[in-house]
Each structure stands twice: as C-alpha cells, then as structure tokens.
Residue frames as a rotation matrix with the C-alpha (Angstrom) as fourth column:
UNK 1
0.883 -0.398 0.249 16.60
0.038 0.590 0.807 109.78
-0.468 -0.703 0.536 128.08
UNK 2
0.486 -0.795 0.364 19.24
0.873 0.423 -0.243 110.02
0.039 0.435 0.899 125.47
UNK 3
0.735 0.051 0.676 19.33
-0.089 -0.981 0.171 113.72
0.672 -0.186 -0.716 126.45
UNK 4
0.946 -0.102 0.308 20.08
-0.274 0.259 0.926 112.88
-0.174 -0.960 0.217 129.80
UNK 5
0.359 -0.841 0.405 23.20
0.823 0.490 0.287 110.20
-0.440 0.230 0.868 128.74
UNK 6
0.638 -0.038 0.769 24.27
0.630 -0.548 -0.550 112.82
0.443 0.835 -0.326 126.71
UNK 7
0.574 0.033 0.818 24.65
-0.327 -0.907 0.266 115.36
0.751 -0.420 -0.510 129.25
UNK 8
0.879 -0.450 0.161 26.08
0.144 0.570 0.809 112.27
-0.455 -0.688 0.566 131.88
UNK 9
0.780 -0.386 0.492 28.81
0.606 0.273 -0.747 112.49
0.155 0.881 0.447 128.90
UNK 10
-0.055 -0.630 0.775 29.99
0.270 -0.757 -0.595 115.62
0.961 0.177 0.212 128.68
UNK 11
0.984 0.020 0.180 30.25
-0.149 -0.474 0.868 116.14
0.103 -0.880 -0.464 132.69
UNK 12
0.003 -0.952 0.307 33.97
-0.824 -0.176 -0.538 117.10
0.566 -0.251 -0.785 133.80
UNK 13
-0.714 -0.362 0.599 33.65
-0.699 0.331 -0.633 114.63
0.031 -0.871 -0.490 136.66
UNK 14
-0.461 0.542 -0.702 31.83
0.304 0.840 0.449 110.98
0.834 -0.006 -0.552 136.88
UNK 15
0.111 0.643 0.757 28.73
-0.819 -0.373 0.437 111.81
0.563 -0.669 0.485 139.28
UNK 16
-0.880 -0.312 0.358 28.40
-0.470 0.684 -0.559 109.25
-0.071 -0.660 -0.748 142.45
UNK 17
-0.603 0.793 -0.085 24.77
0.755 0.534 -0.379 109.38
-0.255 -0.293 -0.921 142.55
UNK 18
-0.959 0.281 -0.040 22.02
-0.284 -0.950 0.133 110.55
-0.001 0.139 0.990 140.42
UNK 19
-0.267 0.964 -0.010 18.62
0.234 0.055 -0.971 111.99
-0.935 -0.262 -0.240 141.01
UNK 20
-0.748 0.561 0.355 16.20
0.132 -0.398 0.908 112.11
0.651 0.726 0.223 137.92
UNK 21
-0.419 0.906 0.062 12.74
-0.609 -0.230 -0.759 114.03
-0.673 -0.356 0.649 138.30
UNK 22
-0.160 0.285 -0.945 11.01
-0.927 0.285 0.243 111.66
0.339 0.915 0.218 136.94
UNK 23
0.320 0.549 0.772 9.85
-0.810 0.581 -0.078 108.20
-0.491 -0.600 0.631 136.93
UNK 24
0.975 -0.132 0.177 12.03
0.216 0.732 -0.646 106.76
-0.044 0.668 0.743 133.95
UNK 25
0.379 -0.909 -0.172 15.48
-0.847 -0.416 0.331 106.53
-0.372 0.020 -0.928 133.66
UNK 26
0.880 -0.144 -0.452 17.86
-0.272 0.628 -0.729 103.78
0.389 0.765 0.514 131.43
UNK 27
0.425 -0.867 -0.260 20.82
0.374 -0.093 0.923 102.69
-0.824 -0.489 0.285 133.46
UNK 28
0.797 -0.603 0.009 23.97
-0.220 -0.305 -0.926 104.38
0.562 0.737 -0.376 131.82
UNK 29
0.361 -0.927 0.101 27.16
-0.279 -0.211 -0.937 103.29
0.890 0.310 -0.335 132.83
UNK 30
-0.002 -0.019 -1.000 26.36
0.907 0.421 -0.010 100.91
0.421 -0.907 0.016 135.81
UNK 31
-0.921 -0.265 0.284 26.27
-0.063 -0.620 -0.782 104.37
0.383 -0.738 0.555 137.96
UNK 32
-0.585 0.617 -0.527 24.32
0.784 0.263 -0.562 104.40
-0.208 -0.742 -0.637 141.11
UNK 33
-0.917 0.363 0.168 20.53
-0.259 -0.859 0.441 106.66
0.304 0.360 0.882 140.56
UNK 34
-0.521 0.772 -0.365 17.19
0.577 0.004 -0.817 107.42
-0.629 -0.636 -0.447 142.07
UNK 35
-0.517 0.691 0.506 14.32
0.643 -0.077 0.762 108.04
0.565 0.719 -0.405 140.19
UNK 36
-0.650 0.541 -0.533 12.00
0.154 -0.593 -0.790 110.73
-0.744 -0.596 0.302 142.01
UNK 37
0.063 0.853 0.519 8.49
0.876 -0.297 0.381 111.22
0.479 0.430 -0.766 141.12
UNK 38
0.628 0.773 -0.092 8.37
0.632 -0.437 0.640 114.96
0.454 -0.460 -0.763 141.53
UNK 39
0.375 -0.729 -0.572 11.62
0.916 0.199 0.348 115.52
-0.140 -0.655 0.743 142.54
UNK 40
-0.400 -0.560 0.725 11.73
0.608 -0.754 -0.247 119.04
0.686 0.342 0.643 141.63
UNK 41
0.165 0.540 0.825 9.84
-0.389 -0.734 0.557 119.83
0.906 -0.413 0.089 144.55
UNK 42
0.985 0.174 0.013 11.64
-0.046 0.187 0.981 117.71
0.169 -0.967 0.192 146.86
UNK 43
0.165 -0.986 -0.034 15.36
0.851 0.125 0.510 118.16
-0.498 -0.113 0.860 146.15
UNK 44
0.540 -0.012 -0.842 16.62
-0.257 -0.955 -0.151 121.91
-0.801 0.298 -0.519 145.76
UNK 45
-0.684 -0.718 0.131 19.45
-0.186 0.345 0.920 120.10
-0.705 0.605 -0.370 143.36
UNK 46
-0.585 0.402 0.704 16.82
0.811 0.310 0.497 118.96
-0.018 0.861 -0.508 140.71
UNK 47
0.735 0.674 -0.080 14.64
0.607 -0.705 -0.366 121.96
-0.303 0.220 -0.927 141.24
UNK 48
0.167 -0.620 -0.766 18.09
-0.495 -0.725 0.479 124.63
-0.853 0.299 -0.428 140.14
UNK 49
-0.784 -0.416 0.460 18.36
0.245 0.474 0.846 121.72
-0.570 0.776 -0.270 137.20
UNK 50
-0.199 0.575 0.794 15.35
0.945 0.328 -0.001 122.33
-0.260 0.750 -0.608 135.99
UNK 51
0.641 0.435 -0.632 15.18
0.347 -0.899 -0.267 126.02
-0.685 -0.048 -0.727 136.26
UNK 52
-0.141 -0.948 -0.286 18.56
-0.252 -0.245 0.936 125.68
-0.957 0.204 -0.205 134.45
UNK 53
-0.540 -0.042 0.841 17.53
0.515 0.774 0.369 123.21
-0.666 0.632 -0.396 131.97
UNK 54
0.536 0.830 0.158 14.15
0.767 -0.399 -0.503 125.32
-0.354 0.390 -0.850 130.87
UNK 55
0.807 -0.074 -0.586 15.97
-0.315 -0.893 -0.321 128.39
-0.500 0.443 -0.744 130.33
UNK 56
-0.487 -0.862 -0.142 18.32
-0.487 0.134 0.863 126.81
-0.725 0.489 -0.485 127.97
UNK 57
-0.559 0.457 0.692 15.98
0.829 0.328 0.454 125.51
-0.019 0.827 -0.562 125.95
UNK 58
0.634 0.765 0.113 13.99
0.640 -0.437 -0.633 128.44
-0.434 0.474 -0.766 125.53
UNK 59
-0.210 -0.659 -0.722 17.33
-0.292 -0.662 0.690 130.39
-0.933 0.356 -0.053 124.36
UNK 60
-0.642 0.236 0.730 17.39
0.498 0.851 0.163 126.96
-0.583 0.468 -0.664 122.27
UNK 61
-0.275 0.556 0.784 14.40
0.857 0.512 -0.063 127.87
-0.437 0.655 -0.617 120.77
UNK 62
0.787 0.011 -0.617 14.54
-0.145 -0.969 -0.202 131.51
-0.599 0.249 -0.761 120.39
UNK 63
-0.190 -0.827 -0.529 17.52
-0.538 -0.363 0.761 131.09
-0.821 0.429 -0.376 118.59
UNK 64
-0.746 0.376 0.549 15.95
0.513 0.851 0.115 127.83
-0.424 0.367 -0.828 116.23
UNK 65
0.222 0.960 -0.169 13.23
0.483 -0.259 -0.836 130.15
-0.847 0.104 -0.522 115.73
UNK 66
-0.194 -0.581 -0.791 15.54
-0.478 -0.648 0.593 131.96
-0.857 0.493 -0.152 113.03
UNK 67
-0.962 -0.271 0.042 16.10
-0.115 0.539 0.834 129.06
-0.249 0.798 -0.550 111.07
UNK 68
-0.687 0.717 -0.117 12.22
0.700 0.697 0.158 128.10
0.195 0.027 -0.981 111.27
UNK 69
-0.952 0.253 -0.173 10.12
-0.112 -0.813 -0.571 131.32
-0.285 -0.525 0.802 112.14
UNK 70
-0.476 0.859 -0.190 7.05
-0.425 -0.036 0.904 129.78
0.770 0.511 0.382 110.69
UNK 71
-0.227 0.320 -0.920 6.36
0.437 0.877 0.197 127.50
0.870 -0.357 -0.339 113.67
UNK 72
0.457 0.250 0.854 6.43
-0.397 -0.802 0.447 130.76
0.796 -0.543 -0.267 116.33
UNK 73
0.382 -0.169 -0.909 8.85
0.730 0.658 0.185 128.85
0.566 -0.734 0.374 118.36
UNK 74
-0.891 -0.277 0.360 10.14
-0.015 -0.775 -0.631 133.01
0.454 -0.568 0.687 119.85
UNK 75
-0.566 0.370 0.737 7.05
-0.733 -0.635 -0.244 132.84
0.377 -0.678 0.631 121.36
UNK 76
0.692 0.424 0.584 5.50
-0.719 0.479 0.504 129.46
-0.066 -0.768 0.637 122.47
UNK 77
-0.047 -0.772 0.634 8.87
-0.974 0.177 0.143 128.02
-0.222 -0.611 -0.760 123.14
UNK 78
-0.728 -0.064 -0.683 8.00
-0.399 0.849 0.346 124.49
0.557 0.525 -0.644 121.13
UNK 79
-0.821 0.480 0.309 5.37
-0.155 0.334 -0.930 124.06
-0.549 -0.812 -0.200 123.38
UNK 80
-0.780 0.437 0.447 2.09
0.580 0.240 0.778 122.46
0.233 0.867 -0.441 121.43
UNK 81
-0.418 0.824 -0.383 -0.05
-0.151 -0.479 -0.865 125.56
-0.896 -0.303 0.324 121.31
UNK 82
0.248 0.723 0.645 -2.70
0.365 0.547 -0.754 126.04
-0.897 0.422 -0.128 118.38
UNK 83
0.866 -0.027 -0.500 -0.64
-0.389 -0.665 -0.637 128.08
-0.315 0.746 -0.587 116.23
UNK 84
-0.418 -0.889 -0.188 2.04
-0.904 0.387 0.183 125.80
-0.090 0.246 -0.965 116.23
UNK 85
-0.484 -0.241 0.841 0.11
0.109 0.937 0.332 123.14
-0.868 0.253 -0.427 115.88
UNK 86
0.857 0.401 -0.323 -1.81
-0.116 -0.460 -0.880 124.89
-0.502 0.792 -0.348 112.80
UNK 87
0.308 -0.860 -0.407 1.83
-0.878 -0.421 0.226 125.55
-0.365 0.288 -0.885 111.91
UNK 88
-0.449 -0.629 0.635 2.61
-0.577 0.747 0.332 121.92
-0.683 -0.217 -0.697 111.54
UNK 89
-0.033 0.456 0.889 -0.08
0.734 0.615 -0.288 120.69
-0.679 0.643 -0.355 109.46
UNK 90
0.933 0.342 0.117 0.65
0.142 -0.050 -0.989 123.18
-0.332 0.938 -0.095 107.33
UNK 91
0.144 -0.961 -0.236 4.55
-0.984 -0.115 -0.135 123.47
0.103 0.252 -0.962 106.81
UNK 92
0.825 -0.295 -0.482 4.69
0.343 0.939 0.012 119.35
0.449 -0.175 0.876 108.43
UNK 93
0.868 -0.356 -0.345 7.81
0.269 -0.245 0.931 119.05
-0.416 -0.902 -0.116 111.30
UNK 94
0.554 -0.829 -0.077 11.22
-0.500 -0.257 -0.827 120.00
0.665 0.497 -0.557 111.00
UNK 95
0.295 -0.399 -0.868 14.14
0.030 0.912 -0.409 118.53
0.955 0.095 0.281 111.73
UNK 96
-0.733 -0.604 0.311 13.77
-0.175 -0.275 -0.945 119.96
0.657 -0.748 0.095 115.48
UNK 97
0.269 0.880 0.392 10.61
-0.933 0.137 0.333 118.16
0.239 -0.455 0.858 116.34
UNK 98
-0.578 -0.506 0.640 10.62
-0.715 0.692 -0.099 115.51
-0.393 -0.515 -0.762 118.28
UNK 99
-0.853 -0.008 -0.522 9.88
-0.430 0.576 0.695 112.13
0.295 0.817 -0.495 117.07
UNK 100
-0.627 0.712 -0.317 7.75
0.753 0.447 -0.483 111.12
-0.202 -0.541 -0.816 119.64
UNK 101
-0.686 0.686 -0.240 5.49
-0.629 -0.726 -0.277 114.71
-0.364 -0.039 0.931 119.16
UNK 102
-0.610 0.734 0.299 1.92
0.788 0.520 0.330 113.21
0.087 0.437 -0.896 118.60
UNK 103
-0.920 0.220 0.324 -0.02
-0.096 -0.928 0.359 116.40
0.380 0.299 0.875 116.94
UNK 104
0.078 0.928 0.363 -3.61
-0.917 -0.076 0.390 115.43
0.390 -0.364 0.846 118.26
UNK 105
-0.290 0.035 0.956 -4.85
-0.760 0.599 -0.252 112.63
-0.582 -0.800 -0.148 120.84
UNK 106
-0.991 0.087 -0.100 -5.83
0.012 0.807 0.591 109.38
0.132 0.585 -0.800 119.56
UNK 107
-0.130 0.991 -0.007 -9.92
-0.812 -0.103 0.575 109.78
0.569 0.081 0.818 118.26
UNK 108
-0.363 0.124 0.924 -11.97
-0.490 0.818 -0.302 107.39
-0.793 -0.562 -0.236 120.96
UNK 109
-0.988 -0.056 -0.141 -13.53
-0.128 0.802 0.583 104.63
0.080 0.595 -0.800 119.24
UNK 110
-0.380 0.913 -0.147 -17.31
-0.922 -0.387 -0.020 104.59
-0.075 0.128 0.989 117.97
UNK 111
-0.975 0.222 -0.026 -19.22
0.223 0.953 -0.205 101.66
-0.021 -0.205 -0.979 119.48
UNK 112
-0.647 0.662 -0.379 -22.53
-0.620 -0.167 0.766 100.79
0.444 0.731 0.519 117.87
C-alpha cells in the first residue's frame, strides 16, 4: 500500500478516481477509489497496470540480482521458490526482502 501512495505521488496529474485490484486500499489524500476484487479481469485499465507493473519488477529484479546473485532473483523473479527459499536460510534476507515475507507457513498445532 505504501507502494501504491508512492506511485499516487509521483503522478504528473492528481487522478479523479481510482481503481485498485484488490480488496485493500488506505485512503490517501481524501481522493475518490474503488476497490475491485479481481479487477484485472474486469477493467482493461488495471489489467495494462498490471502487465505494466510485473514487467517492471522483473527488470527490478534482474537488475537487483547483480547486487545479490545468491538468491537467483534472474531467474525466479523474488518469487518464493525452493532455491530461494534454501537461499534465505542460508545467506538470511537482504535489504530487498520484504518485511512481511514469511519463509514457511505457520506449523499446525499438536493436540493430544
């Protein structure tokens, strides 16, 4: 979400009315927005954002992948496969992991 604000920032021009794909969203700046579950399959505008968005982060991470080449981010794009998480318990994150990443589900509880 602070992505998002971020990006509301640095637009040339104050939007009227935005769609998020998505089901969260933080007001920013009292502007007027619709939440859309899905909405990349029902608004061609959020589906060209997201086709936009993805391939900028995987430049993103092809280019990150320099600084960090242990984590294989030129080829699974930060995405949690098993070599990247392997990678993590053994190098631990860098400062381009997200905070929220949770490396494995939470173990169920063992009832006796």
């Amino acid at each position: 979400i602070k992505a998002m604000h971020l990006a509301i920032e640095g637009l040339a021009k104050v939007p009227q009315h935005l769609l998020i794909d998505g089901n969260r969203f933080y007001p920013y700046r009292n502007l007027v927005h619709t939440t859309i579950i899905k909405g990349d399959s029902l608004y061609l505008s959020i589906a060209a954002a997201s086709v936009l968005a993805k391939t900028f982060r995987d430049e993103h991470m092809a280019t990150i992948h320099n600084e960090y080449p242990v984590y294989g981010w030129d080829k699974n794009k930060g995405y949690g496969t098993p070599f990247h998480r392997i990678a993590i318990l053994k190098y631990g994150i860098s400062p381009y992991h997200r905070k929220s990443f949770t490396l494995f589900n939470t173990q169920l509880s063992i009832e006796f």
